[in-house]
C-alpha positions as CSV (number, residue, x, y, z in Angstrom):
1,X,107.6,108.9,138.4
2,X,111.1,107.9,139.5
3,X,111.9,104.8,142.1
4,X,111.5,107.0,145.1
5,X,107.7,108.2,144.0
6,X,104.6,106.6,144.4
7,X,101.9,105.8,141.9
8,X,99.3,108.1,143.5
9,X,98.5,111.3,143.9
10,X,98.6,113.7,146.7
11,X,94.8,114.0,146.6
12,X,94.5,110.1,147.5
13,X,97.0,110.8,150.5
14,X,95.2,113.8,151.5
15,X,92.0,111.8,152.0
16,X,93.4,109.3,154.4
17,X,94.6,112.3,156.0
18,X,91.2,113.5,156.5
19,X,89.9,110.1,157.4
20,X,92.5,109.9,160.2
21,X,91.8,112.9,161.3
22,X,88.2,112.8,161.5
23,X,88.1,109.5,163.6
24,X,90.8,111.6,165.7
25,X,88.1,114.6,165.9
26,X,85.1,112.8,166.9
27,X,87.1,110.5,169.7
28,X,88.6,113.6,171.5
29,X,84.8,114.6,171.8
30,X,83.8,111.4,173.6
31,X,87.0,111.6,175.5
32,X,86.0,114.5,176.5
33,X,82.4,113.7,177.2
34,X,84.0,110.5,179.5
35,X,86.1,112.5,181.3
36,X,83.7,115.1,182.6
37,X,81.4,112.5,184.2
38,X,82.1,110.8,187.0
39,X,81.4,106.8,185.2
40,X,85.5,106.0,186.5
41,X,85.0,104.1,189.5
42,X,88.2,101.7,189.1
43,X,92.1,101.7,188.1
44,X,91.7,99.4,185.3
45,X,89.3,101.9,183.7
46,X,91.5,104.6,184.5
47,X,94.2,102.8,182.7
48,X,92.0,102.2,179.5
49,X,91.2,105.9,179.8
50,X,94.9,106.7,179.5
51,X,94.9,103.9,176.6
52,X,92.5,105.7,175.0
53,X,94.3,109.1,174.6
54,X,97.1,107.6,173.6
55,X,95.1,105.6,170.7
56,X,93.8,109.2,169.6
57,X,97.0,110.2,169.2
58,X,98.3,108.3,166.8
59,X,95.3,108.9,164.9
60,X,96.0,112.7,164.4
61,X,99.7,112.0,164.3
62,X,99.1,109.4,161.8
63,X,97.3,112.5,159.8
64,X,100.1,114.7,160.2
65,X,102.4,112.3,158.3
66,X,100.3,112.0,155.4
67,X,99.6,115.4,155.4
68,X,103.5,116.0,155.0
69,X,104.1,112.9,152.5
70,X,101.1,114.8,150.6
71,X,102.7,117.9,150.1
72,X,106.4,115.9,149.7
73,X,105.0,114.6,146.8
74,X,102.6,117.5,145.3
75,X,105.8,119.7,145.6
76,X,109.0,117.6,145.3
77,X,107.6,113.8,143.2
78,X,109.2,112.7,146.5
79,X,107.5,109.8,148.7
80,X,110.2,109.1,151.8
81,X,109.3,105.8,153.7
82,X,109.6,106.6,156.8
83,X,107.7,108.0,159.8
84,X,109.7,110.6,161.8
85,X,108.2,113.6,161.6
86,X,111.0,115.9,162.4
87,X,112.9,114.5,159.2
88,X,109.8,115.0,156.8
89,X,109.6,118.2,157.6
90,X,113.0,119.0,157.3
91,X,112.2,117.5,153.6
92,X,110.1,120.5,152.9
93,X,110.3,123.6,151.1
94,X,111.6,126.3,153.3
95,X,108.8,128.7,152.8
96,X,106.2,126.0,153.9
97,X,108.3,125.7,156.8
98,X,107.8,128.9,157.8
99,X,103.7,128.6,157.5
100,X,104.2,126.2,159.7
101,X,106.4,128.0,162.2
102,X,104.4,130.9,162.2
103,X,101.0,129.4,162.3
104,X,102.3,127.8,165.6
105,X,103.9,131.2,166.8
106,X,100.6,132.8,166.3
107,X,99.2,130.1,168.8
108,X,101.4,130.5,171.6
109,X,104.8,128.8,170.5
110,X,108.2,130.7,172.1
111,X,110.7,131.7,169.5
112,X,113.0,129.2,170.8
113,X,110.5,126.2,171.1
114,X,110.7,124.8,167.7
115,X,113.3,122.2,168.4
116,X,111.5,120.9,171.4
117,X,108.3,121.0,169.2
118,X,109.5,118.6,166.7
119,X,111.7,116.2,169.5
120,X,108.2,115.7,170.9
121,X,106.1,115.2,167.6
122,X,108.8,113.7,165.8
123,X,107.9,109.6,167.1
124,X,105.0,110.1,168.9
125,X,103.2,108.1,166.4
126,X,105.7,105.6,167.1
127,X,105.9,105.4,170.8
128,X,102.4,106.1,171.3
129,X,101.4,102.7,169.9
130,X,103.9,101.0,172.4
131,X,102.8,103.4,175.4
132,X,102.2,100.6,177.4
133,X,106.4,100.0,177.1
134,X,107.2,103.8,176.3
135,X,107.1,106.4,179.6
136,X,109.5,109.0,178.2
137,X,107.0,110.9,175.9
138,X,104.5,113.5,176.0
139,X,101.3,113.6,173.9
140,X,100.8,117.5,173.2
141,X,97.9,117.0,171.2
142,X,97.4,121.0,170.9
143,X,100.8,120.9,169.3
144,X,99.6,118.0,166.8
145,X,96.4,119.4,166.0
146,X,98.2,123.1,164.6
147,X,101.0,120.9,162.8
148,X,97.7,119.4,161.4
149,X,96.2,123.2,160.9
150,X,99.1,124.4,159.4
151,X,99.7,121.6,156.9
152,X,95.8,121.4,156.1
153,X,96.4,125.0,154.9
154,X,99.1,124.2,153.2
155,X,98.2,121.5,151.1
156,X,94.6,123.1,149.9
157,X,96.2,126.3,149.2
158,X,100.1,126.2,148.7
159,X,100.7,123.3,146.2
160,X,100.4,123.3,142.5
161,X,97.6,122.5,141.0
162,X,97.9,119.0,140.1
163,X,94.5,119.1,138.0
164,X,95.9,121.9,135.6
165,X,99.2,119.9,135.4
166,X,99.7,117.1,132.3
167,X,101.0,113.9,132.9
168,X,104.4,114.7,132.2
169,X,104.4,118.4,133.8
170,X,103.5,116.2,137.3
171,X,106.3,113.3,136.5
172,X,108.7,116.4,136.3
173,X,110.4,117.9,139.5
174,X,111.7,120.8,137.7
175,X,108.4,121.7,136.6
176,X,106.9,120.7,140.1
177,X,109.5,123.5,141.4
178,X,108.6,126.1,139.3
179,X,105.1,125.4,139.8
180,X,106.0,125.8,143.4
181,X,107.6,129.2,142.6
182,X,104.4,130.3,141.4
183,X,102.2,129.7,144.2
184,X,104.6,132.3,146.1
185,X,105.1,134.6,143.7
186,X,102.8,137.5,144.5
187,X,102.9,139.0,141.3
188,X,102.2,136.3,139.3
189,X,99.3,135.4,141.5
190,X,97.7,139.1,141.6
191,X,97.9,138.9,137.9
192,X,96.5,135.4,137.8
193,X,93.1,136.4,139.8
194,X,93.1,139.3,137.5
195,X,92.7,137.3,134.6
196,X,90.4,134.7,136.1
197,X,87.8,138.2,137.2
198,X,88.4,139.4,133.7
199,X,87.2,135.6,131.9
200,X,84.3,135.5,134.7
201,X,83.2,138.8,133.8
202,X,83.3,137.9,130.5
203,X,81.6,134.5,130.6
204,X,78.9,136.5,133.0
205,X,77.6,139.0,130.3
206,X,77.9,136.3,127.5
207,X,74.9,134.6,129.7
208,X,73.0,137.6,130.6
């Protein structure tokens, strides 16, 4: 890979990914489990309660930015080091934009809310690690987790498939790109399951 690229996969991103999102999963449940009870009887446990939501967050933030440096490098070789979110997804392909966007529109987002959606996501896992110093923010964790939905779906569905790739095709952007092409090319994909039906028919009455 060149200088910019990392000597992983996007698989071994993706799990981290998973990992930080599944300690994020389970927390919100106990968050949610303390905050229906009434256990709070003090301001210093208040104040560890708002500590602990802003913990959470950078735990599914933290998911969302491997998510996106996973697809960066399954579709592009590229590996930016850096954390804003807004800029890596500005990074992406266009039509995984769009997924995005829409998966978010289908949830409730305005037509002209996707600028404010990615000035608030864009450092939260930044500034919500400093939140004792940081009051300017807000923590719109239905926002994070559909970022996460949407890039979930993205990476198990809309990259090329690394596995079926050689060595060289997945040190290659221009082959990375074409790959890419692929995976939205309707045509090509219709006649791909076509030909995978007609080889699992085949293999099917070779074992009968």
């Amino acid at each position: 890979m060149k200088s910019d690229a990392v000597p992983v996969l996007p698989g071994d991103i993706y799990r981290y990914a998973v990992a930080y999102r599944d300690v994020y999963t389970y927390s919100m449940r106990l968050l949610k489990k303390v905050e229906s009870t009434s256990i709070i009887t003090t301001n210093h446990e208040m104040q560890q309660l708002n500590g602990n939501a802003q913990a959470i967050a950078t735990q599914i933030a933290l998911s969302n930015e491997l998510l996106l440096k996973a697809i960066l490098l399954g579709s592009t070789l590229k590996f930016p080091r850096i954390h804003d979110l807004k800029k890596l997804i500005k990074k992406l392909d266009d039509r995984y934009v769009e997924i995005i966007r829409s998966h978010l529109e289908k949830n409730g987002l305005k037509n002209n809310k996707w600028e404010s959606v990615l000035k608030y996501s864009d450092r939260i896992f930044i500034v919500a690690r400093y939140g004792f110093n940081e009051k300017n923010y807000i923590i719109d964790f239905m926002t994070l987790q559909l970022l996460n939905e949407a890039l979930e779906y993205i990476f198990c569905n809309k990259l090329p498939d690394w596995d079926s790739l050689r060595e060289v095709e997945q040190n290659n952007r221009k082959r990375l790109k074409e790959e890419v092409d692929k995976v939205f090319d309707e045509k090509y994909q219709k006649e791909q399951l076509s030909l995978r039906r007609a080889i699992n028919k085949l293999i099917a009455e070779r074992y009968k």
